[in-house]
N, C-alpha and C positions, 0 to 999 in steps of 0.2 A: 589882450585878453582872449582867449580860444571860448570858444563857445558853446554853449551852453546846452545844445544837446549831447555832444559827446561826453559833457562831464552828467549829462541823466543816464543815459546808455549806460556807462561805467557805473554808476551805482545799480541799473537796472539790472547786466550783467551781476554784479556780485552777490545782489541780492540774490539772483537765481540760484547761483553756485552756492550760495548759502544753503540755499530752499533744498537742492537737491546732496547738497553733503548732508541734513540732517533727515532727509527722505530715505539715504540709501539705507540706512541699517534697519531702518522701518519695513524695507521692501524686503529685505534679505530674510530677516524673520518672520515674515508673514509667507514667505514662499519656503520656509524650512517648514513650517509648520504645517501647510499645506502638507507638505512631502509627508511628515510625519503620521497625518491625520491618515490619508491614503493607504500607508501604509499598517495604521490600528485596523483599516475597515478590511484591508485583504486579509491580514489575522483572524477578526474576525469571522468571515467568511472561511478559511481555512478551517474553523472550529467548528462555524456552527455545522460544515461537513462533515467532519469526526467524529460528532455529536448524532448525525443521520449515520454515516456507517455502523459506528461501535451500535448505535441501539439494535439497527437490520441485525449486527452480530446476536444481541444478546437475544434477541425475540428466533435466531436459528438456534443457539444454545438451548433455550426453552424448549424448543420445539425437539431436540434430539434428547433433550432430558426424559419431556415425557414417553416417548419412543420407548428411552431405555428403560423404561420403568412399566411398559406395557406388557402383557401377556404374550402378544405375538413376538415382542423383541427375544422377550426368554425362549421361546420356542426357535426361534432364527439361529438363535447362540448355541445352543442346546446341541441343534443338529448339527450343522456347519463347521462352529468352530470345536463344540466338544465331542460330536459325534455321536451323539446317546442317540438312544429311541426309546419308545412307551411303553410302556409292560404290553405285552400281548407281539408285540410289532416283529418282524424277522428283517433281520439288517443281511441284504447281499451286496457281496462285494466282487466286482468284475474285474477280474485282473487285464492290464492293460498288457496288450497283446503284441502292442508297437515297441513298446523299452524293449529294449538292447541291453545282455548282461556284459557286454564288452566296454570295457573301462575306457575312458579317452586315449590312456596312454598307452595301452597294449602295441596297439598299432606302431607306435613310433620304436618301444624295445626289441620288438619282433622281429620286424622286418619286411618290405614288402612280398618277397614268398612264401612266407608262414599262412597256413587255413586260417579262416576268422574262425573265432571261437565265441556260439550263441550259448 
């Protein structure tokens, strides 16, 4: 008759291997889920960022809304880009003394002994 502890061992043994074949799939989803969780809160964090830029956005839209809807903005537009002036106002205009009426390409048809031509 063999003895008596190696046949506990052996049940003790299998029991374990029991414990831990019906552990693993316990531990496999409880560490996917972790993973998953993790990955919800970096989402969220991703958003509630978006959430801080887009707003910074919308409060600089505001802020060029009322701009363009001010008195000085029409006045900015006015000159700059349409060029008007005020009843009363004399508009001078300086002609720019640096331009050159000679075309890019003169030069190349020409030839290098032709006079330049201003």
């Amino acid at each position: 008759m063999p003895p008596k502890t190696s046949r506990v061992s052996y049940l003790r043994l299998g029991f374990a291997l029991l414990i831990w074949l019906l552990l693993l799939p316990l531990i496999v989803n409880i560490t996917g889920r972790l993973a998953s969780v993790s990955r919800a809160r970096a989402e969220v964090e991703r958003a509630r960022a978006q959430v801080v830029d887009t707003t910074r956005h919308i409060a600089n839209l505001k802020m060029a809304l009322e701009f363009a809807r001010s008195e000085s903005f029409v006045e900015y537009w006015a000159r700059t880009q349409q060029r008007w002036s005020r009843a009363g106002e004399v508009v001078v205009v300086v002609p720019d003394t640096a331009f050159s009426t000679t075309v890019w390409w003169q030069p190349f048809l020409e030839g290098p002994d032709s006079p330049p031509r201003n």
